[in-house]
C-alpha positions as CSV (number, residue, x, y, z in Angstrom):
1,X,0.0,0.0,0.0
2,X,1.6,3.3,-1.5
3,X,0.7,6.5,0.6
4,X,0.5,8.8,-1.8
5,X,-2.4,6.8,-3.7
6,X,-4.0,6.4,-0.8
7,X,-4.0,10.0,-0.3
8,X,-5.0,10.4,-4.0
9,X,-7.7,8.4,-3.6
10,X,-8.8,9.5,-0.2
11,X,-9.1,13.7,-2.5
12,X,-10.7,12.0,-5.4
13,X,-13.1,10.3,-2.9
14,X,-13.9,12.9,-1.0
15,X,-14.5,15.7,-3.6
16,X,-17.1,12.8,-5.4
17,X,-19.1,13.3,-2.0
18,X,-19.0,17.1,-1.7
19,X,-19.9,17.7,-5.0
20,X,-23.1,16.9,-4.2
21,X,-25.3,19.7,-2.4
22,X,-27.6,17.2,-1.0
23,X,-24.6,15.4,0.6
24,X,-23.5,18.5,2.4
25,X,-26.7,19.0,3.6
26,X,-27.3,15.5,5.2
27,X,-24.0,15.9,6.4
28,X,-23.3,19.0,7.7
29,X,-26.8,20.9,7.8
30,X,-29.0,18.5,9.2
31,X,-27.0,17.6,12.2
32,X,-25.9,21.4,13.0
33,X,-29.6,21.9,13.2
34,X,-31.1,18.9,14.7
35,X,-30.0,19.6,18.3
36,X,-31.2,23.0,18.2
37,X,-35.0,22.7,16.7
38,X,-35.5,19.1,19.1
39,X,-34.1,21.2,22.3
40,X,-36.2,24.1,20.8
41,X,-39.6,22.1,20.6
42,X,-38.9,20.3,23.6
43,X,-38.7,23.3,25.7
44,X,-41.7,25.1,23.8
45,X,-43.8,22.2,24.5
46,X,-42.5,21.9,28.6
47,X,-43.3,25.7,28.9
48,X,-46.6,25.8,27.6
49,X,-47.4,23.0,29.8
50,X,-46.1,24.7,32.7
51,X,-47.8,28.0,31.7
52,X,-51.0,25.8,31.4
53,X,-51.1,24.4,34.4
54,X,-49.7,27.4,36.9
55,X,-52.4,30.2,34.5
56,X,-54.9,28.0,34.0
57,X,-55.4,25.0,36.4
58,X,-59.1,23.6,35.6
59,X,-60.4,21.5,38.5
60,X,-63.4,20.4,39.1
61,X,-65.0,20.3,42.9
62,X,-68.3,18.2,43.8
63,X,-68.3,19.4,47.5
64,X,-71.4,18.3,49.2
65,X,-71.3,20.7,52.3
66,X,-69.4,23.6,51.3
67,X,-66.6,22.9,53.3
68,X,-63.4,24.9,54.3
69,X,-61.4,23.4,52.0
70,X,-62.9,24.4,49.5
71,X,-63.0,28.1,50.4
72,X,-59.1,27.9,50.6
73,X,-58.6,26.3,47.3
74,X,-60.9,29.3,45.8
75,X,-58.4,31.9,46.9
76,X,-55.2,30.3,45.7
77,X,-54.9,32.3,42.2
78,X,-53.7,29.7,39.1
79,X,-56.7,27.7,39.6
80,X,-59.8,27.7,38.0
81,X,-62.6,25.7,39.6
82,X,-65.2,24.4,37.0
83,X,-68.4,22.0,37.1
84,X,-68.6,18.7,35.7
85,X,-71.4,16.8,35.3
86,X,-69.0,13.3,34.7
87,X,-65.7,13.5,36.3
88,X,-64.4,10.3,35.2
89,X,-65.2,11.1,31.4
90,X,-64.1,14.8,31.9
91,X,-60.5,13.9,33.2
92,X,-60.1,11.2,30.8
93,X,-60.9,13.3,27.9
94,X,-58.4,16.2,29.0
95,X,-61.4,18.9,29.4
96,X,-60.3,18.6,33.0
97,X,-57.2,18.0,34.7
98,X,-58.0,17.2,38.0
99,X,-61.6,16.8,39.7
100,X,-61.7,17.2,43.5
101,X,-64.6,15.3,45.5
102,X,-65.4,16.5,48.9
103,X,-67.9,14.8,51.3
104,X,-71.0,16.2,53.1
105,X,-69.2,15.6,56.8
106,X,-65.7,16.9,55.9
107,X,-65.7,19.9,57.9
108,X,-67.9,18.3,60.9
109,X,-64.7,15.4,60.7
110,X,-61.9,18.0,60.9
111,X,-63.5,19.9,63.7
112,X,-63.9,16.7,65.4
113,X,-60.5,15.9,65.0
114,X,-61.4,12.5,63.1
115,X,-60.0,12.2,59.9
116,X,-61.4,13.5,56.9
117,X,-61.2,12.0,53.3
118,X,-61.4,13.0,49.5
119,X,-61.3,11.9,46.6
120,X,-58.4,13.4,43.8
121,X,-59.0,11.8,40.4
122,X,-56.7,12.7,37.6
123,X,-55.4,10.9,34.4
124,X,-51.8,9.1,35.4
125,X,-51.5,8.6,31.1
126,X,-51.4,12.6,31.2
127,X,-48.1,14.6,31.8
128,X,-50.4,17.6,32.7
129,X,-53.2,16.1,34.5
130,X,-49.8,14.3,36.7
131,X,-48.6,17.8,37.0
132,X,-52.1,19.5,38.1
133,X,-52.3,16.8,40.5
134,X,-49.1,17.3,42.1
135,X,-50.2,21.1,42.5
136,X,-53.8,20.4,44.0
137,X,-51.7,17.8,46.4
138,X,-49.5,20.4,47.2
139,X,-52.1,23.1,48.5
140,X,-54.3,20.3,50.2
141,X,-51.1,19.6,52.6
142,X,-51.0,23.5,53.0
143,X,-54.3,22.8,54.7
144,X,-53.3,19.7,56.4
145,X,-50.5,22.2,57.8
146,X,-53.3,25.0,58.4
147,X,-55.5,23.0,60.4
148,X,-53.0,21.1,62.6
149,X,-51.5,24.9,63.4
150,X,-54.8,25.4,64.8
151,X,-55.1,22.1,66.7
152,X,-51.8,22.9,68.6
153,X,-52.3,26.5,68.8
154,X,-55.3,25.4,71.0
155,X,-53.1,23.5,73.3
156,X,-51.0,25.8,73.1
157,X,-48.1,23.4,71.7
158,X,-45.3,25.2,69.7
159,X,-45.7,23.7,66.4
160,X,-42.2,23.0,65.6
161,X,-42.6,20.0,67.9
162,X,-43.7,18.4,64.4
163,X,-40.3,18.8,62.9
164,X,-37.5,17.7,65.1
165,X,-35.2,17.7,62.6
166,X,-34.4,20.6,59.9
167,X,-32.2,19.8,57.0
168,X,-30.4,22.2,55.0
169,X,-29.5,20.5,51.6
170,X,-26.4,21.0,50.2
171,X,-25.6,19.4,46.4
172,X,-22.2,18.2,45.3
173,X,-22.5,19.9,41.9
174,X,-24.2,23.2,41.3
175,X,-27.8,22.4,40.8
176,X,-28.2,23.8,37.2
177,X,-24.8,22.4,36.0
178,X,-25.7,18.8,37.6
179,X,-29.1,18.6,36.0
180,X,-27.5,20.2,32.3
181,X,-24.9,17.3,32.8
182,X,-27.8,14.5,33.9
183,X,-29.7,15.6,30.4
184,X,-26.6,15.5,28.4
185,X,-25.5,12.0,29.8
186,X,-28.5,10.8,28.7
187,X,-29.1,12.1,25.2
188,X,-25.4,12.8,23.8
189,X,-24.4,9.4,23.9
190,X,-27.5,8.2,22.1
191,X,-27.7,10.6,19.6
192,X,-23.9,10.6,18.7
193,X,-24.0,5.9,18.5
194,X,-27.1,6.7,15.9
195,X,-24.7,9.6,13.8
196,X,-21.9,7.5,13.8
197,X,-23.6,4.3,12.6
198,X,-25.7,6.5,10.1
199,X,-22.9,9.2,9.0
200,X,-20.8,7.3,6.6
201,X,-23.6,4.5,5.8
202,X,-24.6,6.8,2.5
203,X,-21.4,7.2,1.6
204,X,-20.0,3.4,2.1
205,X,-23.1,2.3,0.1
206,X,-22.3,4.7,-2.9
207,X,-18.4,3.8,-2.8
208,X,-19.3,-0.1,-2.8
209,X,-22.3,-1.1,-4.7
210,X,-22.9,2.6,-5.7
211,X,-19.4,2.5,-8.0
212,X,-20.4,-1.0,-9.4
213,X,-24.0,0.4,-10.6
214,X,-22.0,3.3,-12.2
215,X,-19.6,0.7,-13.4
216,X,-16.7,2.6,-12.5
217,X,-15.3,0.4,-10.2
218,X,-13.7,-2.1,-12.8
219,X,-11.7,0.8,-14.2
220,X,-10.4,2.1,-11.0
221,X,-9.5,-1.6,-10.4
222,X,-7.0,-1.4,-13.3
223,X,-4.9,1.5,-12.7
224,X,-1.8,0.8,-11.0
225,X,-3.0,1.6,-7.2
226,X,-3.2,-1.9,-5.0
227,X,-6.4,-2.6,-4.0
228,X,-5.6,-2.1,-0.3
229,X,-4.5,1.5,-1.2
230,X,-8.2,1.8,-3.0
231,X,-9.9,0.3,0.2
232,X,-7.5,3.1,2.6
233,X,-8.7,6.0,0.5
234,X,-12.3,4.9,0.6
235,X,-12.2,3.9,4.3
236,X,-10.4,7.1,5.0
237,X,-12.8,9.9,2.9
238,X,-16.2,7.5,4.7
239,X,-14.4,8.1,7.9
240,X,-14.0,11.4,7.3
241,X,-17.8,12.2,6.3
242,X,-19.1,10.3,9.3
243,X,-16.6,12.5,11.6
244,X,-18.4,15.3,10.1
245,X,-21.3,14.4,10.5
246,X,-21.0,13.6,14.5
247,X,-18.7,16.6,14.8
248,X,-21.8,18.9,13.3
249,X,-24.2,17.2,15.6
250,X,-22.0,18.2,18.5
251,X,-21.4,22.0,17.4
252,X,-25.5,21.8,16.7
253,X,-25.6,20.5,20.9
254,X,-23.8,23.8,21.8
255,X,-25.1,26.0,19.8
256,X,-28.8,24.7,21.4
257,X,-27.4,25.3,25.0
258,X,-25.9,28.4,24.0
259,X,-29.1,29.9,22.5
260,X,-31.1,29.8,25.8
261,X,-34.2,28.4,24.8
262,X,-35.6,25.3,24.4
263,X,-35.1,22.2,26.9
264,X,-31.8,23.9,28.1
265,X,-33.6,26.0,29.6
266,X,-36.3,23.8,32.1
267,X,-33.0,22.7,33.4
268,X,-31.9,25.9,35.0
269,X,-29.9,28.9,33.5
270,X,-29.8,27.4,29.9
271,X,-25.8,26.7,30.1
272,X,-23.9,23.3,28.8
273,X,-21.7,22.0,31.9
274,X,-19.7,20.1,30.1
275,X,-15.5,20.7,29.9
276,X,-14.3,21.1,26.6
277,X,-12.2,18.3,27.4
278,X,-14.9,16.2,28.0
279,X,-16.0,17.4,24.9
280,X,-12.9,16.7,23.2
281,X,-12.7,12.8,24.4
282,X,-16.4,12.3,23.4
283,X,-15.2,13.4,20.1
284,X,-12.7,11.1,19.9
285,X,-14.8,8.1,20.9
286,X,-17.5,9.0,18.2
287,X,-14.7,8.8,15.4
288,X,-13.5,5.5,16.7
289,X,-16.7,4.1,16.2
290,X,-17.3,5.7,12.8
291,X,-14.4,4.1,11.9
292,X,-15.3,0.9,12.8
293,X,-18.7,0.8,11.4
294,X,-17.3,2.8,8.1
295,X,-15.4,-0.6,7.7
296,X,-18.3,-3.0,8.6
297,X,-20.6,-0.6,5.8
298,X,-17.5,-0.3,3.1
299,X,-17.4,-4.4,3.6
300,X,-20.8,-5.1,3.0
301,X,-21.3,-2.2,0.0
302,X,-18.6,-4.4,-1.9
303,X,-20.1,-7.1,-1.2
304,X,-23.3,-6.1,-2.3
305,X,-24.8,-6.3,-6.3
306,X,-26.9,-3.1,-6.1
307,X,-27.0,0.0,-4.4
308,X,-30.5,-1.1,-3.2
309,X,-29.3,-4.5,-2.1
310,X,-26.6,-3.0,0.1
311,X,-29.1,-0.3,1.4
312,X,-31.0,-3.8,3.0
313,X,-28.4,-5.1,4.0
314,X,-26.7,-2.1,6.5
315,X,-30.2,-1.2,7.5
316,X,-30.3,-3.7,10.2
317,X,-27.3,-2.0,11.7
318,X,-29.4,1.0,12.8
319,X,-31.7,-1.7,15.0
320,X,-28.7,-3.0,16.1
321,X,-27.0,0.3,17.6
322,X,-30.8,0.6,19.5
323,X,-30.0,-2.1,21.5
324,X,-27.6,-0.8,23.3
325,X,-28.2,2.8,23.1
326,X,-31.3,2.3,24.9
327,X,-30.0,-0.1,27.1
328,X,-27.7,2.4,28.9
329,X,-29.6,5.4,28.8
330,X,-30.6,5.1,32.3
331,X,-27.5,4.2,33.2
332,X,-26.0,6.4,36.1
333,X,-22.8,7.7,34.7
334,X,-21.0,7.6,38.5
335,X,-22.1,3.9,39.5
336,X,-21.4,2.1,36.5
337,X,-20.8,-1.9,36.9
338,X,-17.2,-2.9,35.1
339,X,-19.2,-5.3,32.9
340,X,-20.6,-2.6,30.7
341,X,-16.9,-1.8,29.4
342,X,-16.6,-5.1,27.7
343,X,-19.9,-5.2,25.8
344,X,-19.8,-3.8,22.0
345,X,-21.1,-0.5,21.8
346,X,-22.6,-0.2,25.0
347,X,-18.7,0.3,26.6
348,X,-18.8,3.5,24.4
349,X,-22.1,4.8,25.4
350,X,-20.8,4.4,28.7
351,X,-17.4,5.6,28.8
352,X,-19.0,9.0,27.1
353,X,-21.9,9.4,30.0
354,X,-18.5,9.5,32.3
355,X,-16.7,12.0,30.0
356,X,-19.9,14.0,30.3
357,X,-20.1,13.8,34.2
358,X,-16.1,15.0,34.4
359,X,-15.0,11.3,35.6
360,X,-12.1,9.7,33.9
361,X,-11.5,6.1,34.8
362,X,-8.5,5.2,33.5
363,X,-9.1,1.4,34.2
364,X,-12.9,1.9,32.3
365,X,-11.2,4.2,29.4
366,X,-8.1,1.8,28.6
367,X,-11.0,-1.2,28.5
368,X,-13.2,0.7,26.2
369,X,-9.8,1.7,23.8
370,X,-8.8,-1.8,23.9
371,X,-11.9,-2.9,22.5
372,X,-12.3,-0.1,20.3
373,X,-9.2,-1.2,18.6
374,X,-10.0,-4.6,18.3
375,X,-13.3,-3.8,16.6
376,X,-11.1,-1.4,13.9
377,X,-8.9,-3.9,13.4
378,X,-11.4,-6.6,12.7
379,X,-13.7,-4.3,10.4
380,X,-10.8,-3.6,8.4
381,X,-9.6,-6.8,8.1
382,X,-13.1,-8.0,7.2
383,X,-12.8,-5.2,4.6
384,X,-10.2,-6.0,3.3
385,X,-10.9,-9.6,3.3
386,X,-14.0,-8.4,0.9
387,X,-12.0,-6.3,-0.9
388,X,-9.6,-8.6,-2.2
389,X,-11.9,-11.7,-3.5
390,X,-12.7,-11.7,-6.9
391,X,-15.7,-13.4,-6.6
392,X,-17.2,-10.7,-4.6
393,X,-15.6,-7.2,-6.1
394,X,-17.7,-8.5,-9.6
395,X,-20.4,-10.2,-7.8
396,X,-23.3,-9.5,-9.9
């Protein structure tokens, strides 16, 4: 293998792909943009919840004996009380979030000091009926607190006699830089093991089966570059595009956090706490793997007779980066078991929910590398196992 073919190849390659407006766009547009529009959405649709439920906060109240309680919930100024003539089908519809049912007795119970009941129903399938509910829950134990004030006060019992103990809470990590880095743990790696298996996939499918369609690939076969300096260049110039492609997905990431809207925003002051050397290292982890799936693609586009044959073929690799990218996205990136480091994919996922959170286990980080290396080495001898048989290079 001659280096300066390879790197002859690798320009040739290359300028094929960005000659191409829509290639540019898939790879460079879409993922600077896709971070910021999702975050953007995200956030629009978590506000106008919010600003649904704190301006507007329907509940219904069937209250027998017009009891105290619900006087008190009348003055509180975010909610609305409406009537309903069919609670259960008014929840469950969404025309109400949250219906309130007060017995006849109530107030005759709580000035007997006996125990009085209601009934909160409220649809547990509905993020905003949940959140409603956790409001009206909140101001009944407002009461709960109002009335026992006035039980003691009777007895003339000081009323911290109910809390023994006060606790001042104190967090490790600033609270809106641990919750930015808990969202970022859990959708960076994700999005980044979807980019890299999907980045170079058009490109590997085009430089395959794409250059046998076009029938170019015999002639390029006869000019005096070796085959493995033809398989370097193309692995190189796929490499490259995916990079760019996870690279632009990142810079989209930032830019979302730095535009302060969106989801960034729920969590606190809208900021990214992330190091850019954490930054950096999950950078280099995402082009490892686009290497090693660039390979695997490359391998099975030669293989393949048609660009639509090789298209079904690498399609199943998006399922199979699912597995487990879902499968550590609950993962907590400070308690992670050893095991997770060993199994494909999942060790990289993994390794970048710790770069996120600022830890860097050298034991977990020389694991993942290991492996990463073995699965380069084995996609590109696979690729150039495929690259060198006859049979399959004209395979038609």
């Amino acid at each position: 293998m001659k280096s300066k073919i390879t790197f002859l190849v690798f320009k040739k390659e290359l300028k094929d792909m960005y000659r191409d407006r829509k290639t540019l766009i898939v790879s460079i547009l879409v993922p600077l943009l896709i971070f910021p529009i999702m975050f953007y959405f995200i956030g629009r649709g978590q506000d106008d919840t919010n600003k649904k439920i704190e301006n507007n906060l329907k509940v219904a109240i069937v209250d027998e004996g017009s009891s105290s309680l619900t006087s008190f919930l009348k003055e509180q100024k975010d909610i609305k009380v409406t009537e309903s003539k069919d609670i259960n089908s008014d929840v469950k519809s969404g025309n109400l979030l949250v219906a309130l049912e007060i017995p006849k007795d109530f107030d005759s119970s709580i000035g007997k000091e006996v125990q009085g009941k209601i009934t909160l129903t409220y649809d547990n399938s509905s993020y905003p009926s949940k959140m409603a509910y956790d409001k009206i829950n909140q101001y009944i134990n407002k009461y709960t607190e109002r009335v026992v004030t006035e039980r003691l006060t009777k007895r003339n019992i000081n009323i911290a006699i109910l809390a023994p103990i006060q606790v001042e809470t104190k967090t490790s990590v600033k609270e809106n830089e641990g919750k930015s880095q808990y969202f970022m743990s859990l959708i960076l790696p994700m999005m980044l093991l979807i980019y890299c298996v999907a980045g170079p996939m058009a490109a590997a499918v085009d430089q395959g089966a794409g250059e046998k369609e076009r029938g170019t690939l015999e002639p390029l076969l006869t000019t005096q570059a070796s085959r493995m300096s033809l398989l370097w260049g193309k692995f190189l110039a796929i490499t490259v595009l995916g990079f760019i492609i996870s690279l632009a997905s990142i810079v989209g990431l930032i830019i979302a956090t730095k535009l302060n809207k969106g989801a960034m925003e729920s969590m606190g002051n809208g900021e990214m706490a992330i190091s850019m050397t954490s930054l950096f290292l999950v950078g280099v982890v995402a082009l490892l793997i686009t290497m090693v799936f660039g390979a695997l693609e490359l391998s099975i586009s030669i293989y393949a007779r048609s660009f639509k044959e090789a298209q079904t073929y690498i399609s199943p690799l998006m399922v199979l980066v699912f597995v487990p990218a879902y499968g550590t996205y609950m993962v907590d990136a400070k308690n992670i078991d050893s095991y997770y480091f060993h199994i494909p994919l999942a060790n990289s996922a993994c390794i970048m929910k710790e770069f996120i959170a600022g830890i860097f286990n050298y034991t977990h980080i020389f694991t993942t590398l290991a492996w990463m290396i073995v699965y380069i080495v084995a996609a590109l001898l696979f690729a150039g196992y495929m690259f060198n048989k006859e049979e399959v290079i004209f395979r038609t």
